[in-house]
C-alpha positions in Angstrom: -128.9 73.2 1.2 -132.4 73.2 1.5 -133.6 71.2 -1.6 -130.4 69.2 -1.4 -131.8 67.6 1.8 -135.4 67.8 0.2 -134.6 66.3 -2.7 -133.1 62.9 -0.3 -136.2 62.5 1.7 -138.1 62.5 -0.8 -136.0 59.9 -2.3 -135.9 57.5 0.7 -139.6 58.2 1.5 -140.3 57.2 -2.4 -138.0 54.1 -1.8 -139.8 53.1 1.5 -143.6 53.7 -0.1 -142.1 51.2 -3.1 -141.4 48.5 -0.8 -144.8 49.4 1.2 -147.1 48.9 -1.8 -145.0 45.7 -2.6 -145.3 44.2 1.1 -149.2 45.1 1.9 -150.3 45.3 -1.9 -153.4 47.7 -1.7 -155.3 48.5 -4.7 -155.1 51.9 -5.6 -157.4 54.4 -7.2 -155.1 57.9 -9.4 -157.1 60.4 -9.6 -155.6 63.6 -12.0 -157.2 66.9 -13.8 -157.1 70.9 -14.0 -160.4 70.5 -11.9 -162.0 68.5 -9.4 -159.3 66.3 -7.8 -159.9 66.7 -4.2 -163.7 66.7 -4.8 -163.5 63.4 -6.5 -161.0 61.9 -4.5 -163.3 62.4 -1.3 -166.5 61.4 -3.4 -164.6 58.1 -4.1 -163.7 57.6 -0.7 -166.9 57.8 0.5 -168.3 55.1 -1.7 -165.2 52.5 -1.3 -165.1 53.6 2.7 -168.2 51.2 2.7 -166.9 48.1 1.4 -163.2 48.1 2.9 -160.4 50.0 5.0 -159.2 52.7 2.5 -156.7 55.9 2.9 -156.9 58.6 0.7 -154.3 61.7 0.4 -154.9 64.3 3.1 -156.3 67.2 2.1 -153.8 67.8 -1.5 -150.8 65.3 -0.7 -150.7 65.2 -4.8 -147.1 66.2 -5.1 -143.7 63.9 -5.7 -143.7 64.0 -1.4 -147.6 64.2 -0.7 -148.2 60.6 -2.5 -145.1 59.0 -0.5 -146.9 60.6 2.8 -150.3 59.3 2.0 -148.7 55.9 1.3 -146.7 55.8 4.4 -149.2 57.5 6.3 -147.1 60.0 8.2 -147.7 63.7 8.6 -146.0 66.8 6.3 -142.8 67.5 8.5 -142.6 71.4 6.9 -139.3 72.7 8.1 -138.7 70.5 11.0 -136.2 67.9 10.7 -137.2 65.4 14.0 -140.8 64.9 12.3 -138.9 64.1 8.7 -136.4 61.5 10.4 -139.4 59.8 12.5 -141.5 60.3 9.2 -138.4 58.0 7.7 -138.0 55.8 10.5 -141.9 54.8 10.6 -141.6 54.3 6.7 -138.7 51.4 7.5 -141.0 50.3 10.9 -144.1 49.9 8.4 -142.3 47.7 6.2 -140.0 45.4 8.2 -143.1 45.0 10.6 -146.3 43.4 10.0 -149.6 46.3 10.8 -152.7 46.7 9.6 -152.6 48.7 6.3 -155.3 50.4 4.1 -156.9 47.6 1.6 -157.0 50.5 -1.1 -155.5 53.9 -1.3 -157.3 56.9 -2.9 -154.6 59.1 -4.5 -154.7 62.7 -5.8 -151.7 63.3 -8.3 -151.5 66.8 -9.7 -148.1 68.1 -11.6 -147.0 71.7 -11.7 -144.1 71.6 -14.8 -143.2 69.1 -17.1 -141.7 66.1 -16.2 -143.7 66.2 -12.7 -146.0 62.8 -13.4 -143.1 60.5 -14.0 -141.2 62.1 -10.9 -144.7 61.9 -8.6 -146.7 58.5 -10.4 -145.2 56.7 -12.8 -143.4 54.3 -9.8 -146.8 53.2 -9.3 -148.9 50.7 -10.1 -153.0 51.3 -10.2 -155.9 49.1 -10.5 -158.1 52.8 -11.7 -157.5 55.8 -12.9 -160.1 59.1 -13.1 -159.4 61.4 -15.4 -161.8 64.6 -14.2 -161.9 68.2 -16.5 -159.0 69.7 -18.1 -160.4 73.1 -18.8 -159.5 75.5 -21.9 -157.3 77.5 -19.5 -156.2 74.9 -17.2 -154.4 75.8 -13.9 -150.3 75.4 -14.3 -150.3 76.1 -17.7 -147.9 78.7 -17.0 -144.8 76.4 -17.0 -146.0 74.5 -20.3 -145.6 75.2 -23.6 -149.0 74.7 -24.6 -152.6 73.5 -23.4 -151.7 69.8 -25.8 -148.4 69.8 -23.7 -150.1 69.7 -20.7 -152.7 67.2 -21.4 -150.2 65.2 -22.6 -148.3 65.5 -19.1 -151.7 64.8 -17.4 -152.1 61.4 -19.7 -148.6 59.8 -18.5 -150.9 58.5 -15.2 -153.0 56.2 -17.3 -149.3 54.1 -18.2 -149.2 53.5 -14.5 -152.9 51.2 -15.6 -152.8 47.4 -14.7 -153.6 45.1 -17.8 -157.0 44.2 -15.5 -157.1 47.6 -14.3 -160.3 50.8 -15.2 -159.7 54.3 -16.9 -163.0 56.3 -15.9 -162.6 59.1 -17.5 -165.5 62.5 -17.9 -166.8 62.0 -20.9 -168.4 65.9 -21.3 -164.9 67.5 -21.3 -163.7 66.5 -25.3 -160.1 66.5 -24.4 -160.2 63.7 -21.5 -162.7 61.9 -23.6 -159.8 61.5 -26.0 -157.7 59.8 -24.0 -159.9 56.7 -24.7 -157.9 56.1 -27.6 -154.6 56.0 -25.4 -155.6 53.2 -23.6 -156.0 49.2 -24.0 -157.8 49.1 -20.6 -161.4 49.0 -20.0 -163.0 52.6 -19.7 -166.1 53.8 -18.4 -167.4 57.1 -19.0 -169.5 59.9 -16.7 -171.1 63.4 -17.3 -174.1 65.3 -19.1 -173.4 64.4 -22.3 -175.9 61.6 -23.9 -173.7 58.5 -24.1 -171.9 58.7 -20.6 -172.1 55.1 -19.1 -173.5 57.1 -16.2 -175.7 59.6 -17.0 -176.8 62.5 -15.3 -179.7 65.1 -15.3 -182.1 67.2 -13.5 -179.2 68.8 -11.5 -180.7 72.2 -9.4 -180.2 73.6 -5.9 -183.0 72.5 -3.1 -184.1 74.7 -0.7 -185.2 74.6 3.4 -188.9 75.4 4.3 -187.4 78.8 5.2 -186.1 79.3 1.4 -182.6 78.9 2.1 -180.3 76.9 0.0 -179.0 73.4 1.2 -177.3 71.4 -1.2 -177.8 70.0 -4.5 -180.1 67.3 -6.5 -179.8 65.2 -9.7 -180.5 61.8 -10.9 -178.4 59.6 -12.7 -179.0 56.7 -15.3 -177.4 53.6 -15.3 -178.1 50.3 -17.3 -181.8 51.3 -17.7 -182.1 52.4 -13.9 -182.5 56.0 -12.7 -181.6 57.0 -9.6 -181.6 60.4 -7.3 -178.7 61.8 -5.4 -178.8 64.6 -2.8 -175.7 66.1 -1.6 -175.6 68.5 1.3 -173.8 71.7 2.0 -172.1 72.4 -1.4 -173.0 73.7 -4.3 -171.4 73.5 -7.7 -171.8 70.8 -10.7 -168.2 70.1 -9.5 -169.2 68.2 -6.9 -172.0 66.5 -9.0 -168.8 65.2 -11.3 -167.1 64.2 -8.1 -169.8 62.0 -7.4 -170.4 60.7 -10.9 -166.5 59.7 -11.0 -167.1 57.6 -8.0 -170.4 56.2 -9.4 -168.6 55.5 -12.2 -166.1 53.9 -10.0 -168.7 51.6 -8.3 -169.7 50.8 -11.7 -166.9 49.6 -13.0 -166.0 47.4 -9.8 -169.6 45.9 -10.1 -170.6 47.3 -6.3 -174.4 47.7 -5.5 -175.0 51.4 -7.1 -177.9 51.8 -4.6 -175.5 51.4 -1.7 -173.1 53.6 -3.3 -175.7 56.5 -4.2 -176.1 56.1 -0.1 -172.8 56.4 0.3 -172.3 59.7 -1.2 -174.4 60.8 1.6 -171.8 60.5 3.9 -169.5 62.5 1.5 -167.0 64.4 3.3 -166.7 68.0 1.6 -163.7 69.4 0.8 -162.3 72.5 2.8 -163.1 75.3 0.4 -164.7 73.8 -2.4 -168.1 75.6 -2.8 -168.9 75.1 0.1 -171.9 77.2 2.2 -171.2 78.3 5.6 -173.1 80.9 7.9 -172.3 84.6 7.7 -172.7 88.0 10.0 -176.0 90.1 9.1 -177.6 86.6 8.2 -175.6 85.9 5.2 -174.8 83.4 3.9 -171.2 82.7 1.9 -170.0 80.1 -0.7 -166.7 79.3 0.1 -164.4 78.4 -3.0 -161.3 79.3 -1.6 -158.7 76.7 -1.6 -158.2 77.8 -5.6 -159.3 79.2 -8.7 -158.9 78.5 -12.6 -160.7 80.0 -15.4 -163.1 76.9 -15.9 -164.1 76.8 -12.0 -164.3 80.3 -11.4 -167.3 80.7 -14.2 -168.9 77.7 -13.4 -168.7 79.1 -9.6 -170.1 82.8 -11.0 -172.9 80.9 -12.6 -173.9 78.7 -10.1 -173.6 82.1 -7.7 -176.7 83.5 -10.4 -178.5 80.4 -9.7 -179.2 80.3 -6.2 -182.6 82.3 -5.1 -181.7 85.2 -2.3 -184.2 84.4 0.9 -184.7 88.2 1.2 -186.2 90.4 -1.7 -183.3 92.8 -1.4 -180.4 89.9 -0.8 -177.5 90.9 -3.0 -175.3 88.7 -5.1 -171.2 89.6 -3.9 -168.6 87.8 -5.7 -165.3 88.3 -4.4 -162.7 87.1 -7.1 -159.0 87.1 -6.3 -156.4 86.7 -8.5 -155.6 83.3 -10.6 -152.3 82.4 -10.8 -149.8 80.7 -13.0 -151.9 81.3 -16.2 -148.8 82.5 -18.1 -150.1 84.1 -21.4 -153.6 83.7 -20.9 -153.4 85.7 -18.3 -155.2 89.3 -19.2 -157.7 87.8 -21.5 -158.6 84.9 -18.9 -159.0 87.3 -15.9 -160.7 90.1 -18.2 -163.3 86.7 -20.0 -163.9 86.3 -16.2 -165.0 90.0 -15.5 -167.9 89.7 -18.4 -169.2 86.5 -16.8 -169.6 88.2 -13.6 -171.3 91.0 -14.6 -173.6 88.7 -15.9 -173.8 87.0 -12.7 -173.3 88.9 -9.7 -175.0 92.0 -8.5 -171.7 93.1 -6.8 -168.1 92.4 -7.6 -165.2 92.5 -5.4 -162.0 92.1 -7.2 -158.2 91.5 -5.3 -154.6 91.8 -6.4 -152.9 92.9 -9.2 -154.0 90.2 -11.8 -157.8 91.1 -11.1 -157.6 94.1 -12.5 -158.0 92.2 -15.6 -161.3 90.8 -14.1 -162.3 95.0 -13.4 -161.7 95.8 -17.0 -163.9 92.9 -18.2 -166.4 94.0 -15.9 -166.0 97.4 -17.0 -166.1 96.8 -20.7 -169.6 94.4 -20.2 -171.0 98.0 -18.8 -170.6 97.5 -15.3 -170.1 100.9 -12.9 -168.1 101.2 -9.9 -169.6 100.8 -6.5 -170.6 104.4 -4.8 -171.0 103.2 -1.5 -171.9 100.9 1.4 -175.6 100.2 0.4 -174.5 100.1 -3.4 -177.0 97.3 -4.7 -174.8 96.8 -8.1 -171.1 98.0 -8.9 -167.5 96.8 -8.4 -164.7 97.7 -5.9 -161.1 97.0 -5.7 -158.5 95.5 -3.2 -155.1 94.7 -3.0 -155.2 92.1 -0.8 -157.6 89.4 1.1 -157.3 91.3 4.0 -158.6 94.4 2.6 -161.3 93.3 1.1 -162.2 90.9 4.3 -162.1 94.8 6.0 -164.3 96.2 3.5 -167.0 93.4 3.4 -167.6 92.9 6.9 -169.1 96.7 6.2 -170.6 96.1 3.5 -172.5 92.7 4.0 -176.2 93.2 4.3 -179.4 90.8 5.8 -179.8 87.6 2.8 -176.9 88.8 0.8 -174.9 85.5 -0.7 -170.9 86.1 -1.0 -168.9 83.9 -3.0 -165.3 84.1 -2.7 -163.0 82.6 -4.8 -159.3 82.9 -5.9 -156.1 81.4 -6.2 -154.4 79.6 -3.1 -151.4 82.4 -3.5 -154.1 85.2 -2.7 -155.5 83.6 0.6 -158.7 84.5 0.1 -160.0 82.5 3.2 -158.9 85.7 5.0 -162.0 87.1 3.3 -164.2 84.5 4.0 -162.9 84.5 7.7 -163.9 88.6 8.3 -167.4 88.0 7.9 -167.7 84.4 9.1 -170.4 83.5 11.8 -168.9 80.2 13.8 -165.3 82.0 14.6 -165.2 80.0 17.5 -164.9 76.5 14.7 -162.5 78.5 11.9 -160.1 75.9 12.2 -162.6 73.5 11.3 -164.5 75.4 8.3 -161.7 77.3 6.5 -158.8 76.4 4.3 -154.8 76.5 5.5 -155.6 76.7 9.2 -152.6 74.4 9.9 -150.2 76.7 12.1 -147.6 76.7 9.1 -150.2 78.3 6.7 -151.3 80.9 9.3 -147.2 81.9 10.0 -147.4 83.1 6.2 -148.3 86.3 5.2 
């Protein structure tokens, strides 16, 4: 009875954000990938925030009812039917009465099974679309019959392309490159590799005059000018391609590229996206939790190897949950992850059943298990966030830096919660504080 009555608000919400986009005619920005969605959707935000009234999808309304909410610009109603029927009601008021209404609309689409883009995007009708990283092990891939199958559900967004309308697409990841070729529309390309329409290099970590880590750095080429971007609080090239997507953006829309490097300044950073916050003992943690995939757990180990320890005896803890819905891939993508942290972590911390995979990688690349509470290297095992958020509030020393990371299933903000410094703002640091999230186990 449940998805009956799911499955007809999400119809009439659909119906209602139809006749909304035909009424108020914003332009609208699609945004899809394995990796990097939210990242880029807030990076683009911040850039078009300057030059007009724009909405973009709360935190990930990607889904065949999140694109409907952001559109109408009403709240999830979870399981309670008065906010679904006002929800409805405001979608009828927003149409049959004149208000103020976004100019564009940023939109994060993501798709779970087959068949999921023309259920969630193909009733729309964009003026851009960003393509970001698709991965070798992309996230969902569970439910498809191959990686090819799933690109080819991930390329179904660029049909929803105006004839005058952009395709920005990454340009170092050789599968979205490819989708050039799909395409009549205009394209404009970002990333490392030579080539890229915008171009960027130099990318490293910069440090306080106290030697802690901030943010990041890079510089980026475009039409024979170089320019620098800094970026605080996060860590990660994933936010560097965030930022190159909107660039690319501005670009393509011919905006002033100086104002739009500015802009990024103001870039609002995703919940749980590599993000640093202040530990107990003086730590300091890198927050990944909202999800984890092959491709952004080892670029999240690597950039973990990067960043200098203030203290000589600072430790590197990586605390790696489980990822999920990897189908097949599963053992050899959680045990390909345990070698990559043994070459990049002093200290791993693995959690649920699936990371035992990560253990035996670890294992086999010659790491030993952890003796005790002053171990400097070695691994230990958890069932569960909450354990292991037990086990490292013991276990955290003076300049260690703890990145924890895992799938959204696993909860790993738990972890990141035990040892977190500002408990009095948790709410406002951590992932899937909303009260429905916290009633979960």
């Amino acid at each position: 009875m449940r998805i009956f009555f799911k499955k007809i608000i999400t119809y009439i919400l659909k119906i209602e954000s139809e006749l909304v986009l035909y009424k108020y005619k914003p332009k609208i920005v699609a945004i899809t990938g394995s990796v990097g969605k939210t990242s880029t959707k807030d990076a683009v935000y911040a850039v078009l925030s300057k030059i007009s009234y724009v909405r973009k999808s709360e935190k990930s309304f990607n889904s065949e009812i999140g694109l409907p909410l952001t559109i109408l610009g009403v709240p999830n109603g979870w399981n309670h039917p008065f906010i679904w029927l006002l929800n409805i009601l405001k979608g009828f008021w927003l149409f049959l009465w004149p208000h103020k209404y976004p100019k564009w609309l940023v939109l994060e689409v993501g798709i779970g099974k087959p068949g999921d883009m023309k259920a969630t995007a193909l009733w729309l009708k964009t003026d851009a679309v960003i393509i970001t990283t698709i991965g070798e092990t992309p996230v969902h891939i569970e439910f498809f019959n191959s990686r090819r199958h799933l690109i080819e559900e991930k390329m179904e967004l660029i049909k929803t392309l105006k004839k005058d309308g952009f395709l920005i697409l990454n340009r170092d990841d050789e599968a979205v490159l490819e989708m050039k070729n799909k395409s009549k529309n205009l394209f404009t390309t970002y990333g490392f590799v030579e080539g890229a329409n915008i171009l960027a290099s130099g990318d490293s970590i910069f440090y306080n005059n106290d030697g802690e880590p901030e943010g990041i750095v890079f510089r980026i080429d475009h039409e024979g000018k170089s320019l620098p971007v800094v970026i605080d609080g996060v860590f990660g090239r994933n936010h560097v391609y965030a930022s190159l997507a909107a660039l690319a953006l501005a670009s393509a829309l011919k905006l002033n590229m100086l104002e739009a490097v500015e802009a990024l300044k103001s870039y609002e950073i995703p919940l749980g996206r590599m993000r640093l916050l202040r530990g107990i003992e003086n730590s300091l943690i890198i927050d990944d939790t909202y999800n984890s995939s092959p491709s952004a757990c080892e670029a999240a180990l690597k950039t973990l190897k990067e960043i200098k320890c203030k203290e000589p005896k600072g430790r590197k803890i990586a605390i790696l949950g489980d990822m999920l819905e990897l189908g097949r891939n599963t053992m050899e993508a959680h045990k390909n992850i345990g070698k990559i942290a043994k070459e990049n972590a002093d200290v791993l911390v693995v959690v649920g059943q699936r990371a035992k995979g990560i253990k035996e990688g670890a294992i086999e690349a010659g790491m030993q298990e952890g003796k005790s509470p002053d171990s400097r290297t070695g691994f230990f095992e958890f069932l569960d966030s909450s354990e292991a958020g037990n086990f490292i509030k013991t276990f955290v020393r003076k300049g260690d830096i703890v990145l924890v990371k895992g799938s959204q299933g696993m909860r790993m903000e738990r972890t990141v919660e035990a040892i977190l410094l500002d408990q009095a703002n948790k709410k406002n640091l951590l992932v899937r504080q909303d009260a429905e999230w916290l009633k979960k186990k």
